[in-house]
C-alpha positions, 0 to 999 in steps of 0.5 A: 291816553288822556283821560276825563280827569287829566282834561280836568286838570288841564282846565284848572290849569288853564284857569287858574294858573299853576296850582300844588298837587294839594290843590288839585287834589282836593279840587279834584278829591282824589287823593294826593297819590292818584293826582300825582300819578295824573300829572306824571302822565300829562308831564311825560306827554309834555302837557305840563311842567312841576317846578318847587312843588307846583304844577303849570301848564307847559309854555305858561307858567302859571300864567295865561297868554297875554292878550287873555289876560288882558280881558281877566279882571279888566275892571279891578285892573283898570280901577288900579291903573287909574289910581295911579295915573292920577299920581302922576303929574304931565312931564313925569318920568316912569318906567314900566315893565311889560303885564296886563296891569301895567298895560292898562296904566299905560291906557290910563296915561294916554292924557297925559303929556310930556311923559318920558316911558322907559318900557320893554312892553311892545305894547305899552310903547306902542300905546303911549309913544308918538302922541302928546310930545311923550318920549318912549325908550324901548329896550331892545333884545329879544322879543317874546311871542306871547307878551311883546316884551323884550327880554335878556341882557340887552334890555336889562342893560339898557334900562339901567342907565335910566334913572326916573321918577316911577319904578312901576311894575306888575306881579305874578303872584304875592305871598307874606314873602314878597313879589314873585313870578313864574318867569326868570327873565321877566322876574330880572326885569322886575328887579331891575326896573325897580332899582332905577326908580326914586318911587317903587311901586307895585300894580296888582289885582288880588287875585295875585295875593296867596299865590306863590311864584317860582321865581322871587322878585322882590322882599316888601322892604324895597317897595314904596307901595302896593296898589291893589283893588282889595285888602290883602290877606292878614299874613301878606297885610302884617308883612307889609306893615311890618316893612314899612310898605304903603297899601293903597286900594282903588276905588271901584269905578262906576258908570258915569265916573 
């Protein structure tokens, strides 16, 4: 029988992305016991899932559906895709994975002309493809529901033979450990979209920096820059100095500019 305080954590969860039975508790204050005994009732109805110490809703993750988070921090996220459309030139290579941040990049491009896109967002090559003498490869494979991406071996396959300009992708959560997710295929994506690039670049909004993921994407050190809308936590900030990655901040966007 669900209970007033499981329709709490539930909501939080909606919100907020996975949280720690910590987290919960001290949201919630009840002790660490009474919420684990919650969330083993809320997991045997199948409401959620705990993985590594974390609880998240079943189906997401840690992370919302797609199109709601397209709406989440639509002002930082697309400050930032903006920012980055300014450093990429008409004619440019790029390759983007599939995420809210890096649809909006895809947004901010529609200016530009003669862009070859490699992608496995169905979004982001529907926004981009068919105007401006752009070329768009969409890898194929299987297609998510949710998010529009394609997913799994086939798509991991084909974007390997490409080598471009910008290796753009988005990010679930950001510790002093480096770029993670809640997904492990989309976590290989990442990865491999990063290896096909001369320029590595990662587009997230802060409320990502202190959340830890399941799944690890990549370390710092195979990054060239971070670009955010604000300053990064001192321990993720020391980490990034420390591997010699770039942190720039978008600059905030205002009426009339």
């Amino acid at each position: 029988m669900l209970t007033p305080r499981h329709g709490a954590i539930l909501k939080l969860l909606e919100d907020k992305g996975a949280l720690s039975v910590t987290a919960l508790a001290e949201t919630l204050d009840v002790s660490t016991e009474t919420l684990r005994r919650d969330v083993r009732a809320l997991a045997d109805a199948g409401a959620v899932v705990r993985v590594h110490g974390a609880v998240g809703l079943a189906g997401q993750m840690g992370e919302a559906p797609f199109h709601r988070r397209m709406r989440e921090n639509a002002g930082p996220k697309q400050a930032i895709a903006r920012a980055l459309a300014a450093q990429i030139a008409d004619g440019d290579s790029l390759m983007l994975d599939t995420g809210t941040t890096t649809s909006f990049v895809a947004r901010e491009l529609l200016n530009h002309r003669r862009l070859t896109v490699v992608t496995n967002s169905s979004d982001i090559a529907r926004t981009l493809a068919t105007v401006n003498g752009n070329r768009v490869f969409m890898a194929g494979g299987e297609l998510r529901g949710d998010s529009g991406a394609s997913l799994g071996a086939s798509a991991l396959g084909f974007i390997r033979s490409f080598a471009v300009q910008h290796a753009i992708i988005s990010a679930g959560a950001v510790d002093a450990s480096g770029v993670m997710d809640y997904d492990l295929q989309e976590a290989e994506f990442a990865r491999a979209v990063l290896a096909c690039g001369a320029r590595r670049v990662v587009v997230t909004d802060a409320t990502k920096f202190g959340r830890r993921g399941f799944i690890r994407v990549s370390g710092f050190e195979a990054l060239d820059m971070i670009l955010t809308d604000a300053a990064p936590p001192a321990d993720v900030a020391a980490a990034l100095s420390q591997a010699g990655t770039h942190v720039q901040l978008a600059a905030a966007q205002h009426n009339g500019q």
